[in-house]
Every structure is written in C-alpha cells, then in structure tokens.
C-alpha positions in Angstrom: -62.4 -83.0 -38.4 -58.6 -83.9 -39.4 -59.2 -82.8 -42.4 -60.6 -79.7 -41.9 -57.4 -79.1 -38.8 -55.1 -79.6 -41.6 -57.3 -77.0 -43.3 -57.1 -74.5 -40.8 -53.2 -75.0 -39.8 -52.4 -74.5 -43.3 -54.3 -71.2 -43.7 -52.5 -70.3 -40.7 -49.0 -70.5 -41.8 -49.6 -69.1 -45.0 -50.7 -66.4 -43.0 -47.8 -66.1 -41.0 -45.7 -66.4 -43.7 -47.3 -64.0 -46.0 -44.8 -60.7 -46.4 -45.2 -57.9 -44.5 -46.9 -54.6 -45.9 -44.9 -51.9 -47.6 -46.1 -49.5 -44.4 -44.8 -51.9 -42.1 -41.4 -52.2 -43.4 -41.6 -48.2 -43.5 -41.7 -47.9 -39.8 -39.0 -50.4 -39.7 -36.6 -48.7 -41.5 -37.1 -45.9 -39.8 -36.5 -47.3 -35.9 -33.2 -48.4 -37.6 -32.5 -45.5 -39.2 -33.4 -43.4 -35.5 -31.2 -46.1 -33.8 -27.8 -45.9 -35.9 -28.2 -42.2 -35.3 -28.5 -41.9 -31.7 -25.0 -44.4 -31.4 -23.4 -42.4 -33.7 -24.4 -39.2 -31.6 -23.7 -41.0 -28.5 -20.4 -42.4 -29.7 -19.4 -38.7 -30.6 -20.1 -37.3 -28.0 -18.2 -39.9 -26.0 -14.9 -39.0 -28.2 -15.0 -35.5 -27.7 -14.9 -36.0 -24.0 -12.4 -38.9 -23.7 -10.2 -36.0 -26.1 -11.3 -33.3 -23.6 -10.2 -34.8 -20.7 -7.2 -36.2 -21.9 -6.0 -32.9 -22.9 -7.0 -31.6 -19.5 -4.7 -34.1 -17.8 -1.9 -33.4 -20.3 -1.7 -29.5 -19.3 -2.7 -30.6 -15.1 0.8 -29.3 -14.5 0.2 -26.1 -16.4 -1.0 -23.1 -13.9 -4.5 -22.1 -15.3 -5.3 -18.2 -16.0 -8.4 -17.9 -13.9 -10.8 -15.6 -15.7 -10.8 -11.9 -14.9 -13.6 -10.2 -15.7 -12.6 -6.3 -17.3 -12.7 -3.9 -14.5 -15.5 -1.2 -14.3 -13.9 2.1 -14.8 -15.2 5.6 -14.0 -15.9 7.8 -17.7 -13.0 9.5 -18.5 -13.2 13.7 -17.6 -14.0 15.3 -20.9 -11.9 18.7 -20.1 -9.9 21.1 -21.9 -5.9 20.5 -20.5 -4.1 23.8 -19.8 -0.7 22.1 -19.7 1.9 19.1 -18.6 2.4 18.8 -15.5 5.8 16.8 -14.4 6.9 16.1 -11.1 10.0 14.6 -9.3 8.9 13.2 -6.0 11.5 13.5 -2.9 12.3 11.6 0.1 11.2 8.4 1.1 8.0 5.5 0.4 5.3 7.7 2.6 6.4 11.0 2.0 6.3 10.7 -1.9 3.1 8.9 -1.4 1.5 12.3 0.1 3.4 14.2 -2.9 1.3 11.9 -5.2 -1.3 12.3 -3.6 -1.2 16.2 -3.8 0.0 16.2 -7.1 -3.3 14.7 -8.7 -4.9 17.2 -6.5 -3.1 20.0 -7.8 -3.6 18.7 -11.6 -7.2 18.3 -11.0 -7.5 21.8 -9.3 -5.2 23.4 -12.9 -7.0 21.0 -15.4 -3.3 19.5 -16.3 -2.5 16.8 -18.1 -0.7 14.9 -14.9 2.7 12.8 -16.5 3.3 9.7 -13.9 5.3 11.1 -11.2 9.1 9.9 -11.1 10.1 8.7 -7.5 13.4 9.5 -5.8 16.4 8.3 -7.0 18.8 10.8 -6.0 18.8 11.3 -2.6 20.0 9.2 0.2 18.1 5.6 -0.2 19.4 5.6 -3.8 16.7 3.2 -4.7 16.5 2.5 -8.6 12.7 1.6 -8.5 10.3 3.4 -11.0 6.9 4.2 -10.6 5.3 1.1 -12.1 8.1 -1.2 -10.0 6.0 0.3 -6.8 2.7 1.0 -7.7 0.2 -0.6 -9.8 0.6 2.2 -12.4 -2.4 1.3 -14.9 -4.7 1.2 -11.6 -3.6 4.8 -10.9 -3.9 5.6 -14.8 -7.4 4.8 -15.0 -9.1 4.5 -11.4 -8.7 8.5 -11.3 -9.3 9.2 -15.4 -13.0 10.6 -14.2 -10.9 13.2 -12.3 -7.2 13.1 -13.9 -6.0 12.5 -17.5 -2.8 10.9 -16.6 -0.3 9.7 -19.2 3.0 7.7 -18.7 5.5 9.8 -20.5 6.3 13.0 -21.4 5.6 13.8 -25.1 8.4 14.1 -27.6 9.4 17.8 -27.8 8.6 18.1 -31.3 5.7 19.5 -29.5 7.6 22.5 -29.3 7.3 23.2 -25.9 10.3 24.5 -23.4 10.3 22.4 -19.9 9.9 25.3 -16.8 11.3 23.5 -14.0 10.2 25.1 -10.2 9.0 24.0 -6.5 6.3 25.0 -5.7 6.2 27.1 -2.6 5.7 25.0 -0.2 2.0 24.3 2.2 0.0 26.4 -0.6 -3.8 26.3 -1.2 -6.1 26.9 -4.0 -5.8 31.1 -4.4 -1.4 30.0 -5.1 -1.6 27.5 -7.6 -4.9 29.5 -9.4 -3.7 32.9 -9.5 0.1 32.1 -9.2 1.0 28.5 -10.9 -2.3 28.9 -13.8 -0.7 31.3 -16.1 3.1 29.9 -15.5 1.3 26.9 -17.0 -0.6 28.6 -19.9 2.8 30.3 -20.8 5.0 27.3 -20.5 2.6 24.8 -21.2 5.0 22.3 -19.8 6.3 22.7 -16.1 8.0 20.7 -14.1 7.7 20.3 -9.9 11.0 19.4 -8.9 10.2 19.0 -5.2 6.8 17.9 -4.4 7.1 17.5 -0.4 4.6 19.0 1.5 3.4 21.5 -1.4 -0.2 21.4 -0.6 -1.8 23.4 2.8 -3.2 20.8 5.2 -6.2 23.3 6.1 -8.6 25.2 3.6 -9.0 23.6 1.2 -12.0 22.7 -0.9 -14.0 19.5 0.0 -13.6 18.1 -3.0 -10.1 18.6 -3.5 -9.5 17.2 -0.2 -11.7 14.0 -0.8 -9.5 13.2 -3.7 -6.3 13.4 -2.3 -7.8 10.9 0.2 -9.5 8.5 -2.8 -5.9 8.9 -4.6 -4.4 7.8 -1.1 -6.7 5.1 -0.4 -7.9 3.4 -3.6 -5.5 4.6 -6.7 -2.2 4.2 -5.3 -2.1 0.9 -4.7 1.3 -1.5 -4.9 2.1 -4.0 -7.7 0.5 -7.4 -7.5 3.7 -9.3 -6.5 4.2 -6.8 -3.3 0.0 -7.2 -2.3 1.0 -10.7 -2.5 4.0 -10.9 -0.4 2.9 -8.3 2.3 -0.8 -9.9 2.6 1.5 -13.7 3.0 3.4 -11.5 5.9 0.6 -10.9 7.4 -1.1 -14.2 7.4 1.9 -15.8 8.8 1.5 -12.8 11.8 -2.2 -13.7 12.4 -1.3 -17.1 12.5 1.0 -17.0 15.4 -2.1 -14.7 17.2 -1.9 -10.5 17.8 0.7 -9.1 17.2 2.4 -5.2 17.1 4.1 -3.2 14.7 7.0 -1.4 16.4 8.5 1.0 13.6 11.6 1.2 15.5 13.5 4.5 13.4 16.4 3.8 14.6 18.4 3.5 10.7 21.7 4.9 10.0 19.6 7.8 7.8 17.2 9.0 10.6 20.0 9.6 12.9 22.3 11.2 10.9 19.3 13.7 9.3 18.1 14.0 12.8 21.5 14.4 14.4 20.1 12.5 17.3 23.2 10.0 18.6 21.9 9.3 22.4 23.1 6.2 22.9 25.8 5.8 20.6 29.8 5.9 20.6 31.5 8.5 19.5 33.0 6.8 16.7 29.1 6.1 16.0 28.5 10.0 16.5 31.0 11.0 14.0 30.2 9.2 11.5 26.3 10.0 11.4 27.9 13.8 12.0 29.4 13.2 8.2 27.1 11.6 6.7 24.7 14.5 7.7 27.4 16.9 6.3 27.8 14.9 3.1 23.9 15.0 1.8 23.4 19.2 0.9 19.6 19.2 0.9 20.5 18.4 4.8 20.2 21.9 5.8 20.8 21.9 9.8 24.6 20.9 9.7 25.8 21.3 13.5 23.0 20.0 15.9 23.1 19.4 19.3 22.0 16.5 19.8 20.8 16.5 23.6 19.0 19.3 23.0 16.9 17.7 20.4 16.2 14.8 22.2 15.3 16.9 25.5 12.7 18.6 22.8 11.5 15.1 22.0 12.8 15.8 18.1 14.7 12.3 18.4 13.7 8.8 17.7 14.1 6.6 20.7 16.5 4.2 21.0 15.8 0.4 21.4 16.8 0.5 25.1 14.0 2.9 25.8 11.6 1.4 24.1 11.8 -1.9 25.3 11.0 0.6 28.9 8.3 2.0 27.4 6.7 -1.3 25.7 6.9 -2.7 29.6 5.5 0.5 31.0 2.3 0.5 28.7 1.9 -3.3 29.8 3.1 -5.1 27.1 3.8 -8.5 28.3 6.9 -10.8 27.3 5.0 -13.0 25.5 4.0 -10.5 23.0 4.7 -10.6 19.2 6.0 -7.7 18.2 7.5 -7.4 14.2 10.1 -5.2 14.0 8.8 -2.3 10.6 12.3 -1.0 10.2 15.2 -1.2 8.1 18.8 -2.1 9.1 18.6 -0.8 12.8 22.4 1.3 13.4 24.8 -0.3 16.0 23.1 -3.8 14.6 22.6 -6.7 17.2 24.2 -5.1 19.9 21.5 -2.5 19.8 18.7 -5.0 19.5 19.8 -7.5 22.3 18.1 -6.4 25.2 14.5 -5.7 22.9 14.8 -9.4 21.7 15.5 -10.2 25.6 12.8 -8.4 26.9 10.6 -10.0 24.3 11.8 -13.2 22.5 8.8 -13.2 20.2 10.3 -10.2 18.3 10.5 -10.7 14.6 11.0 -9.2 11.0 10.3 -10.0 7.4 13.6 -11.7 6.9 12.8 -13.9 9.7 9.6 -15.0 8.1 10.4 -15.2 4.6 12.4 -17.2 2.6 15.1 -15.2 1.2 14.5 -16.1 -2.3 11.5 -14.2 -1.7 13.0 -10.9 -0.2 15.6 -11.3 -3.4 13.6 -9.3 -5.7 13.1 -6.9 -3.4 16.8 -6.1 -2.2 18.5 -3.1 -2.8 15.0 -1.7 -3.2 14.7 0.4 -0.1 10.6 1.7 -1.0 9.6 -1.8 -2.1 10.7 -3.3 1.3 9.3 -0.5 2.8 6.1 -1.1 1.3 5.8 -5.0 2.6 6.5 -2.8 6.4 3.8 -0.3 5.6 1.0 -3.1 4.6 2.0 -5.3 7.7 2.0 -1.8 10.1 -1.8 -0.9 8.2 -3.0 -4.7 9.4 -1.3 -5.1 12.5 -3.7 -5.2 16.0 -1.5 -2.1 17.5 0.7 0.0 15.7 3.6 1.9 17.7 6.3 4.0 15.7 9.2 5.4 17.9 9.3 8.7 15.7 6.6 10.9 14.3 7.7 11.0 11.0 6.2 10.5 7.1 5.5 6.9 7.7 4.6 7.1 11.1 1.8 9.7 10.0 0.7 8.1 6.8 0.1 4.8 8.3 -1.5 6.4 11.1 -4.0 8.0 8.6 -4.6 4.7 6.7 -5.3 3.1 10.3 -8.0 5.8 11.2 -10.0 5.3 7.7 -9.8 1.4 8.4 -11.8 2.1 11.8 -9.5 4.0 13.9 -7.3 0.8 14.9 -5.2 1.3 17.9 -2.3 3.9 17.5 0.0 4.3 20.2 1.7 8.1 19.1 4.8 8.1 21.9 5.0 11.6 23.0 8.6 11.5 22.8 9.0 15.0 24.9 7.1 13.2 28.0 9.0 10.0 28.0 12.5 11.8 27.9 11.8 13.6 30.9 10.6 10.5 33.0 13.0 7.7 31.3 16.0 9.9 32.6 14.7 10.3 35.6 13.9 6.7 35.9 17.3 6.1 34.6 19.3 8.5 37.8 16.4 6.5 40.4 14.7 9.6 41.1 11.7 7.9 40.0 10.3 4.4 40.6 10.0 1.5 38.4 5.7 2.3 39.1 5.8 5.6 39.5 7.7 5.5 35.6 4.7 2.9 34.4 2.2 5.1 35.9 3.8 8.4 33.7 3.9 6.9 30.6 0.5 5.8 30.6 -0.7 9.0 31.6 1.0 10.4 28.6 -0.6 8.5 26.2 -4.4 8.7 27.1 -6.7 10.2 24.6 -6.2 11.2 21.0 -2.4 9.4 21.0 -3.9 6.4 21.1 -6.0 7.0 17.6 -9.4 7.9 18.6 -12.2 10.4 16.7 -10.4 13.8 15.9 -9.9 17.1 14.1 -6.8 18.3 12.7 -5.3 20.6 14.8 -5.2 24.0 12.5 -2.6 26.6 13.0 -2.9 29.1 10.1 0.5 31.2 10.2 2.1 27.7 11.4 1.7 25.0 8.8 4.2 23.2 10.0 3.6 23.0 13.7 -0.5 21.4 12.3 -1.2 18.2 12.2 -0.6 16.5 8.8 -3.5 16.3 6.7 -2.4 12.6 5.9 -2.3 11.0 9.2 -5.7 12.7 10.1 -7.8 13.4 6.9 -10.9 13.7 8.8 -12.8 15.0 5.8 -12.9 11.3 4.3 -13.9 9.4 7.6 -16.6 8.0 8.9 -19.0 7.8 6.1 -17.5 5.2 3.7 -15.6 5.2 0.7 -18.3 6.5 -1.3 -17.4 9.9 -0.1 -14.4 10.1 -1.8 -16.3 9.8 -5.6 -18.8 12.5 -4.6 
C-alpha cells in the first residue's frame, strides 16, 4: 500500500509538472498581449486629457468666442439695376432713420442699386459718426438683399458715369418717383438724394412698399453691438429699481432756437437762441414770435410745466422717471424743481460709469440711440414735443403691443397751465383738464393714420402710426 502511494504521488507530480500544450501557451500570450494594450490605450487616453485640461487652465483667463452659428439669410433679389442711387440723410438720429427707411423703399420701388446712406454731418449736431459707427451695417446689407442690393461704396468713376445730385420733392408716392425720378436715373445712371427728409407720402402707397419701410424700420436697421449692449445694461439697471418713465424732456439749446420757442427764459437766454437760429441757413423761419407759437402748442414745454403736468396725470413722487434728453438749456437751474418734485429722476450719466459713455461722447446720434432703446422699453413713455423722435418711438411702441404713450397735447395744456398759473383755475379743476385732454388715442391705443390728401404735412406720420404692419406679426413685413 506504501508502495503503490509512492506510486501514485509520483505519477502525480510528473503530471503536474509536465509542460503545458503549445494551445495553452497560445491563449496565454494572447491575454497578455490584450492586457498591455488596453494600459497603453488607457494610459493615452489619460495623457491627452491631463494635456487637455492643463491647457484649458492655462487660457481660463482668456475670454472664450462662444460659437455663432452663420445667420440664415433671405436669397438675394435676382433683378436687373437701373441705376445708383446715393443719398445724404439730414437732421437728427429718428428723422434720418425714416429717410432710411424710405430710401430702401424708393430703391426697391426704381430697382436701384441703393449705396449705404451717409448720415448728417453738416448741420447743427456736427456729429462725425458714419453709418457703420450707428448701425449694424452688414445686418442692413444683407437682411434686406431679397428686396435691396445694397453696397457700401460708390464705385470708382472709371465707370464713366456723371453724379446728378437733387431732392426729391418732398411727401411723393409711387406715380413721382416712376414716371418722374425712373428716366432721370436711366439717363444719369448715378443720382444723388441730397435731402432725404420726409420724401415719401405717408398715404397711398402700395402694401408692399409700405411693409418694407416698416421691416427696414423694425428688423434691418438695427444699432452696432456695443450700443445693443450698453442701452439693453440701461435698461436692466431701470427694471431693477422697478417701473419707470421715459420723459423726453426737448428742452436742448437746438429745439429752442429752431423752434424759436424762449418761454421761460432770460433775455440774454432769448438772444442767443435768436442767433443761433439766424446762424444755421436751412433755418428758414428767421423772426418768430415766440408766444404765439407756444399759444399754438408749436413749443416744447418747459421743465416747470411739466413737472405740473406729471402731477396732474397722477404721477406720484416716488416715481422713476429717466430723463431721454440731451444737455437740457438754462442747465440745473432749469431742472431743480423736476428733481424736487420727483427725487427719483435720473439719466444715463447717472447710471453709467463714465468710462462707458466715453466712446460715445461727442457723438450726438450714438447717445441718442442708448435714449431711443431705453424710451422703446420703458413702462410709459412721455415726450414734451411731437417731434421726429417723439413719433418714431411712438411707432416702435405701437408694433411692440401698443405700450402706454402719453402724446401731451401741448395746445390744451397752454391754455389751462396759464390759467392755472394767474389762479383762475384750481389746483383740481387743472388735474381734472389735463386728464381730459389726454383720453383716447394720445395715450397709444388701436388707430388709423389720420389722412389729409392736399395736407401731407398736417397727417399723421406714417412712422409713428404704420398701421399697415400691426397687429399680425412680423411675418407681415416678408410677405
């Protein structure tokens, strides 16, 4: 029995011992083989994202471009051009953003090639800006190229054309520019508009012509980034603080003296905006009485009676009012008994810091474009004179949803302010006067333009009322 134990052990660890099978070793190899793979994988993987992230941290401090997907753009018109069209806008920010507005219209109307309009810099504001330093010019190039074919500059005059220069006359529609302008252009091939202020009629026009000045208005002029920016930061820092107005308070040195309106000012005050009136040629009315005006309700109102009229309407003390103006005339003096009457007064100096306004200085339509975008988003909008901006931001304010407009009817209010003013009439009985005055359509509701066909100028402007374009969406404006 030892024996055969001995036997049986040995057999065993020859067994044991006896060298594995050449298939054996195969599969072997191979596990290895899968192993030293799979670390070297892992361990590359591992270095690529310790490298990844430690570049990461090394640009942290670096702003990073966030990615901007191409815009969609309309197909370009396929049309044959009958000529350059070049124009020299006029005036101020809102009246040679209606020119522009027309002027596509007018191109589109002609088939012209539309060169990118060159804003004032002649006049009194002086400002140096250009186009592109205003408005997002490749946003105007190629939103409208389905309707326009717009191009930056005029082309050399090895072209061999002679530049026609003209106004148009002025509140024209389609029969003046077709049978009158067309063959001007097709003889000249290059004319140039050198006023474009109210050269379009407000009334009779095609629908289609009129949608497009309102999808030029509304969605291709639009201002350079760095002004979106700065005017939406305005009005954050508005909302913040809760409702708030914008008061468009005209009361600037230029108004008065084109206006000849001086209520309320010395006579040193009176002759000067007299001269400066007298100095500027395209001024026409030189001797204007100014009471007269102002009885006529042709005047801005002056701080004083506004800060009447604010109470009157029921505009409490504690309300934040933002002042859309420039450099209001007679300066603090002027402005004490508004801030006074409501402490919570502010402008965009107050709420910026100045290294932020410092781009913009000296650039009269850039800062008022950070006015106009706080007046579009403001909860009630109240300018003291019916003029370009007044109307234009009314428009924009109607095609938002019709948000509150308070249009002073200035001829009202002079009649019951002075006879407030000489106590003929009570504090209540005033309140009660002025609200009565502005019921209805001045406070922006739901209206038609008011048409007077041998009186263009006495209609309503087409800008602050396009009623063609509201109401159903701006998918209107592309049909």
């Amino acid at each position: 029995m030892v024996v055969m134990e001995i036997q049986i052990r040995s057999e065993s660890s020859q067994t044991h011992n006896k060298p594995p099978s050449p298939r054996v070793t195969k599969t072997r190899s191979q596990v290895w083989f899968f192993r030293v793979c799979s670390c070297i994988l892992v361990w590359t993987c591992l270095f690529q994202l310790f490298t990844g992230l430690t570049n990461q941290i090394s640009r942290f401090s670096l702003p990073v471009e966030p990615v901007r997907l191409p815009p969609l753009l309309p197909p370009r018109r396929n049309y044959t051009s009958n000529g350059i069209l070049r124009v020299s806008c006029n005036g101020g920010l809102n009246q040679m953003r209606a020119a522009i507005c027309d002027m596509v219209t007018i191109a589109r109307l002609l088939n012209l090639t539309l060169v990118v309009p060159e804003l004032d810099k002649k006049s009194f504001w002086a400002d140096p800006s250009d186009f592109e330093d205003v408005f997002d010019i490749n946003h105007f190039i190629d939103s409208l190229r389905d309707e326009v074919r717009i191009i930056k500059r005029l082309p050399s005059k090895k072209y061999g054309y002679k530049l026609f220069q003209m106004p148009p006359v002025s509140w024209s529609n389609e029969k003046y520019y077709l049978h009158k302008l067309l063959p001007r252009f097709r003889k000249h091939k290059v004319i140039h508009f050198n006023r474009s202020d109210t050269r379009l009629a407000n009334n009779g026009l095609s629908l289609h012509l009129q949608r497009l000045r309102c999808r030029v208005n509304f969605q291709g002029l639009r201002f350079t980034p760095r002004i979106e920016a700065l005017g939406a930061k305005l009005v954050q820092i508005l909302q913040q603080r809760g409702p708030f107005v914008a008061l468009h308070l005209r009361y600037e040195m230029d108004m008065l003296a084109f206006s000849g309106c001086t209520h309320g000012c010395t006579e040193k005050e009176a002759e000067e905006l007299r001269k400066m009136r007298c100095a500027y040629p395209w001024w026409k009315e030189k001797e204007i009485v100014s009471e007269e005006r102002r009885v006529q309700g042709r005047c801005p109102l002056t701080p004083e009676e506004a800060v009447l009229v604010l109470k009157a309407l029921g505009f409490q003390k504690d309300t934040q009012i933002y002042i859309a103006a420039g450099d209001i005339y007679g300066g603090e003096r002027r402005l004490a008994l508004l801030k006074e009457s409501f402490p919570r007064i502010v402008k965009k100096e107050m709420l910026l810091d100045p290294k932020e306004l410092q781009q913009f200085q000296n650039h009269s339509s850039q800062m008022a474009a950070l006015d106009f975008i706080v007046s579009v988003a403001s909860d009630n909008f109240i300018p003291t004179y019916y003029g370009n901006m007044a109307k234009v931001v009314e428009g924009h304010r109607r095609y938002l949803g019709f948000k509150k407009t308070i249009l002073l009817n200035q001829k009202r209010l002079v009649e019951v302010l002075d006879l407030h003013k000489n106590k003929t009439l009570s504090w209540d009985q005033f309140a009660v006067s002025a609200k009565e005055a502005h019921e209805g359509r001045r406070m922006g509701e739901p209206t038609h333009r008011k048409v007077i066909s041998d009186k263009p100028k006495e209609e309503d402007y087409f800008y602050a009322n396009p009623h063609e374009c509201i109401g159903e969406g701006p998918s209107t404006l592309t049909d």
